[in-house]
Residue, then its C-alpha position, 0 to 999 in steps of 0.5 A: x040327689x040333693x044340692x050340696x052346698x060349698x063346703x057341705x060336711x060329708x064322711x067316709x065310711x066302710x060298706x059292710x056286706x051284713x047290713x042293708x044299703x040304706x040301713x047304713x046311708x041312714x046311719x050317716x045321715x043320723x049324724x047330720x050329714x046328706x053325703x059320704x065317700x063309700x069305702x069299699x075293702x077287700x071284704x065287701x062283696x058288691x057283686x049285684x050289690x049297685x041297684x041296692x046302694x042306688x035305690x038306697x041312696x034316691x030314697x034317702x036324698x043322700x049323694x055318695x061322692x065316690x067309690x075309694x077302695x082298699x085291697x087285700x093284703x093291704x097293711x099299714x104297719x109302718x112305712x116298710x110295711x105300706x111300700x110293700x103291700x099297699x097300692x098298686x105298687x107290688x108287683x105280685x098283687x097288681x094283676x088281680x088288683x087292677x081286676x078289683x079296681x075296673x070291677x069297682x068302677x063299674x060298680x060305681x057306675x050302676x050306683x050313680x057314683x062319679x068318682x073312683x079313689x084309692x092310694x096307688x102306694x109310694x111313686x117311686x122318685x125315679x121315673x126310669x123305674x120299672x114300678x114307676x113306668x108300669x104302675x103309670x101304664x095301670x094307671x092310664x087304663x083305669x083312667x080310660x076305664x073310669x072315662x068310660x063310666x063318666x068317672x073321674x079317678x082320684x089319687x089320695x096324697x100322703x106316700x110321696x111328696x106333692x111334686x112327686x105326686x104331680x109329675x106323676x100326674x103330668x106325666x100320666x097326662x089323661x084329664x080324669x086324673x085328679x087328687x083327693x087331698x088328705x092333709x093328715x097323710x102328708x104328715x102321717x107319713x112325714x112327706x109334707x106340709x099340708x098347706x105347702x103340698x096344696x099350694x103344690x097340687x092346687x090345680x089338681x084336687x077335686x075331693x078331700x078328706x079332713x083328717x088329723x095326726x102328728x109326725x111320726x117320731x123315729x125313721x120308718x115309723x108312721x105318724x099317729x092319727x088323732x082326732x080332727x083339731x088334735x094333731x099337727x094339720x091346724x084346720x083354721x089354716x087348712x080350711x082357708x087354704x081350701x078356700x084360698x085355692x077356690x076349692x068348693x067341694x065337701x069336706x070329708x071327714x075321715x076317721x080311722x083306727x077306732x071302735x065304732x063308738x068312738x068313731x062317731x063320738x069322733x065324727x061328731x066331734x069333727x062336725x061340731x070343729x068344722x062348723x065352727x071354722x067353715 
């Protein structure tokens, strides 16, 4: 695997199950960029798929940060919409999810892949919860489980305030546990300002995205993602708060919602932005 470099541009991207591994690593590192988180939805089959995604990436020199994984079921529609479906927060989904989630970090282990992520859903604010105290407890057992496979478990930031969010993580105590930061969540869901939530969470992000949007305009509603310079984020402030808070891992690119053409004229939009900041 190649030497990233401080601050090193990386993408996230979504595994299709119709094209080889090293087909679509290729494809990223035609854009310019040596790593990426790889998205794994409710649709991509990685059963027997780990030596592939391996092979592929030692043959490209390419390192694949994490494994960030999405579920069945999942829907974005608006903030009724994600505290019902998304996460690890319903109820009638937990079971198999959970399931899904060890699979994955096991699957990441025979790729190489250090890293499992995913949105564990809104944290209720109360921690005599039922969700609150049964969700903490799944939680604690994918961290043992990714402390198996040498992996750290990141939560990506964006449901909850960032003091939500970090008493959750302190209250759930295991070392593996960390963040990977999405500025663009904070305000897509009207829970934060991004430089404020990560003076908040500082001690805890190990991985971010890079991601714009603006706030959303009516109570319920989520914000509107944009692309990177064009929403409300602001990435000369947010990359010098990444600085300042010593943060030195890659920046990754994260662009959803659009065709695939307009995905990569996006992504390479953002590449262009950030080597002018960075």
């Amino acid at each position: 695997m190649p030497t990233l470099k401080p601050l090193e541009l990386g993408v996230i991207f979504w595994a299709q199950n119709d094209k080889p591994a090293r087909e679509q690593i290729q494809a990223i590192k035609a854009l310019g960029l040596n790593c990426a988180q790889l998205g794994c939805s409710g649709e991509f089959r990685y059963i027997g798929k780990a030596a592939e995604w391996k092979t592929a990436a030692e043959a490209e020199d390419f390192t694949l940060l994490a494994v960030v994984a999405a579920y069945d079921g999942e829907d974005y529609a608006d903030i009724p919409t994600v505290e019902r479906t998304v996460g690890f927060i319903p109820p009638a989904t937990r079971l198999i999810r959970e399931g899904r989630t060890l699979a994955l970090s096991d699957f990441g282990k025979e790729a190489g892949i250090p890293v499992f992520a995913c949105h564990v859903g809104f944290v209720p604010h109360d921690k005599t919860n039922e969700n609150y105290i049964e969700v903490q407890a799944m939680v604690r057992r994918i961290c043992d489980h990714c402390a198996k496979n040498g992996q750290f478990f990141h939560l990506e930031t964006g449901q909850e305030p960032a003091h939500v969010l970090l008493d959750f993580l302190k209250d759930t105590g295991k070392p593996n546990l960390a963040i990977n930061f999405d500025p663009a969540n904070m305000i897509l869901y009207g829970t934060s300002d991004p430089v404020e939530a990560m003076e908040v969470l500082k001690g805890h992000i190990r991985s971010v995205h890079v991601k714009d949007g603006e706030w959303p305009t009516a109570p319920g509603q989520l914000g509107t993602e944009k692309p990177l310079g064009q929403g409300s984020v602001g990435m000369p402030s947010y990359i010098a708060k990444l600085k300042e808070i010593g943060y030195t891992g890659p920046l990754v690119i994260e662009r959803e919602g659009t065709t695939p053409e307009i995905w990569t004229e996006n992504v390479k939009g953002a590449i262009a932005l950030l080597n002018s900041i960075v």
